[in-house]
N, C-alpha and C positions, 0 to 999 in steps of 0.2 A: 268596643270599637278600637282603643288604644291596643290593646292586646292581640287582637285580629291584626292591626298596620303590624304590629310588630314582628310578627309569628309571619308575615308574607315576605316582610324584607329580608327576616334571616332567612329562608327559604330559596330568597333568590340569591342570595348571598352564597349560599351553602351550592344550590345547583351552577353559579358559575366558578364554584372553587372548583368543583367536579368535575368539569369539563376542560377548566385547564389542566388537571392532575391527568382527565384521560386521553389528553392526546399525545403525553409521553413523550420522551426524548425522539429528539431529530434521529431517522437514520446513519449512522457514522458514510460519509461517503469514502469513496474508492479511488483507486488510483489505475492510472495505464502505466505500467513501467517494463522493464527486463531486471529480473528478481538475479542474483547471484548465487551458487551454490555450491557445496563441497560434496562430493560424492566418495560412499566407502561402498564395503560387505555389507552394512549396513542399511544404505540409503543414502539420501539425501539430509544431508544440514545445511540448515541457510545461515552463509559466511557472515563472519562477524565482521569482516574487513570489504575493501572495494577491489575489484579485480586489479587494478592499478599498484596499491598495497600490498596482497599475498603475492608470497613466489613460493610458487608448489614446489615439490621436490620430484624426480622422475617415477613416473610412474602414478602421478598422481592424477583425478578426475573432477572438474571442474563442469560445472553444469549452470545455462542460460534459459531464464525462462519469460515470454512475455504474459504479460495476463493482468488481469482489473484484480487490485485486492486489497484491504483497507490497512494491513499492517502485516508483518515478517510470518504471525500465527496462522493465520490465514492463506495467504499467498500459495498460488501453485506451482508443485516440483514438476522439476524435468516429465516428463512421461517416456524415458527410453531410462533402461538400467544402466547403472556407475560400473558397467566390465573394462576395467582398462585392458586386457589381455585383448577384447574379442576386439575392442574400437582400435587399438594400437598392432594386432596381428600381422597386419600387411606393411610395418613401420619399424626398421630396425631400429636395433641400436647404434649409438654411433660414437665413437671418444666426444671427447669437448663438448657436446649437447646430452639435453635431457629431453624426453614425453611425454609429453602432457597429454589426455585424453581429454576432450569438450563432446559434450552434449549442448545441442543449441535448438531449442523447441520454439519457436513464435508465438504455439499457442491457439486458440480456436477461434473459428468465426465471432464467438460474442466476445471475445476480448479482443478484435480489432478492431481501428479506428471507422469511421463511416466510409466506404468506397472502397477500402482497402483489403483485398485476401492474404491471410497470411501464408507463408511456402511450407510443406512438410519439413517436420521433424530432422534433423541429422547429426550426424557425428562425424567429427574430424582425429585426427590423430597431430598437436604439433609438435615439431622437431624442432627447439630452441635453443638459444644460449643456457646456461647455467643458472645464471643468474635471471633470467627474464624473468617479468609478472604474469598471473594470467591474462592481464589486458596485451601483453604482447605476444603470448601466444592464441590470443583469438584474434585478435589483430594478422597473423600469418597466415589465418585459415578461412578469416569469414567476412574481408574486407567487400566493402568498404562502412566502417565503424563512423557512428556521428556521438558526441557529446554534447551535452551544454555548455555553457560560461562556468559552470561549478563543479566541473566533471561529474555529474550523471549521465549515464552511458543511454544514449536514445535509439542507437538503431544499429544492428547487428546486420552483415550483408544487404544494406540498402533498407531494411524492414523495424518498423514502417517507417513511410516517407516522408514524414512531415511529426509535430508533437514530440512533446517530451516530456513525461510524466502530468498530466496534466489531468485534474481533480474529475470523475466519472459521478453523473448524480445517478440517480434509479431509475431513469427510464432509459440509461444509457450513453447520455450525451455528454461530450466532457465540458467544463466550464473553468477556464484557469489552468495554473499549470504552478507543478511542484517543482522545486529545487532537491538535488541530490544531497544525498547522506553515502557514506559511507560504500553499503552494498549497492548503491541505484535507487533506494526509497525514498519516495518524495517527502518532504515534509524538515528537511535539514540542511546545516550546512556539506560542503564537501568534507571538513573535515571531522566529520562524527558520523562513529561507527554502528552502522545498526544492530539492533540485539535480535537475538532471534524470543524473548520471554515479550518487546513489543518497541516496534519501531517508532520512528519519529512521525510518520505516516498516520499514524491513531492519533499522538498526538493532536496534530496539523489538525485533524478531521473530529477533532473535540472528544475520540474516545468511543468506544462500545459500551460502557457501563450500562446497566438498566436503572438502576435511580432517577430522579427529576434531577434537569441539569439546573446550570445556576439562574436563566433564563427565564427558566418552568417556574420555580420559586420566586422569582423576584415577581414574577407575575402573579403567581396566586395573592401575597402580602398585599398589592396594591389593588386586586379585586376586594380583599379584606377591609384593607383600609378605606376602600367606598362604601363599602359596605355597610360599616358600623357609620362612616360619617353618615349614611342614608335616615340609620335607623335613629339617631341623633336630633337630625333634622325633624324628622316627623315627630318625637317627642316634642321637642318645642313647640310646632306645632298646634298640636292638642294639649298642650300643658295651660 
């Protein structure tokens, strides 16, 4: 009989470790932002600096994207190609100013906010000072621009109208709201730069990793530890 109690409590001991092991780490959630980007021959890289900070040089292609995405790896590029020839064609040149090409994409139905349609795709061409940033050359092309209190950039030509980085869980809804970093990524201050290898965004959002988090673990120890106090108990018991 002692043996049988024993043999049941490890058992239930062992089926509720299993069970917290398999419900595994929380989904990382997401973000609603406008992502920053530098565009070549290449493609697209996501800027290590905030639009405000870089001052491209003429002829250079700067690219705005909105969309739900949990950190910099993730995140969606422009959808219109980096040609500054083809966006800038209709745009001379001029003494005293420079060209910057923008691509400004909003993004798709399922990464806008509830109620809201996001506008087609476009591209601008602007004609700047010298020195300007690309916040002031989007600024010349696709007003009216909203910030937060930390400079993250919340809405490019009006869109969207309301939110500002603000945490997306998995069925869509957002909950909370992130502070700017650097590029526009939630999860930092304004004055740190997002990486494109992984934003503060992951951070903020606890991480992708597949491993148990610290959570999972502290949980399983304390199922443990009733565990064994169970079997403990019942020895006495019958002792």
């Amino acid at each position: 009989m002692r043996r049988a109690g024993r043999t049941t409590a490890l058992l239930v001991v062992l089926g509720a470790v299993l069970a917290v092991l398999g419900a595994g780490p929380a989904q990382a959630a997401g973000y609603r932002y406008w992502s920053f980007w530098e565009g070549s021959g290449s493609g697209w890289t996501y800027a290590t600096q905030g639009p405000s900070l870089v001052r491209p040089d003429d002829g250079a292609v700067q690219g705005f994207r909105f969309s739900v995405s949990e950190d910099s790896q993730d995140s969606a590029k422009p959808r219109r190609a980096a040609e500054f020839t083809k966006i800038c064609a209709d745009t001379p040149a001029k003494d005293g100013t420079k060209r910057i090409a923008l691509v400004i994409d909003p993004g798709t139905a399922a990464d806008a906010p509830a109620g809201e349609t996001p506008p087609a795709p476009r591209t601008a061409c602007a004609r700047v000072a010298p020195d300007a940033s690309a916040a002031e050359a989007l600024a010349s092309v696709a007003k009216p621009l909203r910030y937060s209190s930390d400079a993250m950039l919340c809405a490019i030509a009006g869109y969207p109208g309301s939110g500002c980085g603000e945490q997306v869980s998995g069925d869509g809804n957002g909950s909370g709201s992130g502070s700017g970093n650097g590029n526009g990524t939630p999860g930092a201050s304004a004055s740190v730069s997002a990486s494109p290898a992984g934003s503060a965004a992951s951070s903020a959002s606890g991480g992708s990793g597949g491993g148990p988090s610290a959570g999972v673990l502290v949980g399983v120890g304390a199922v443990l530890l009733l565990g064994i106090a169970a079997v403990v108990q019942a020895r006495r018991r019958r002792g």
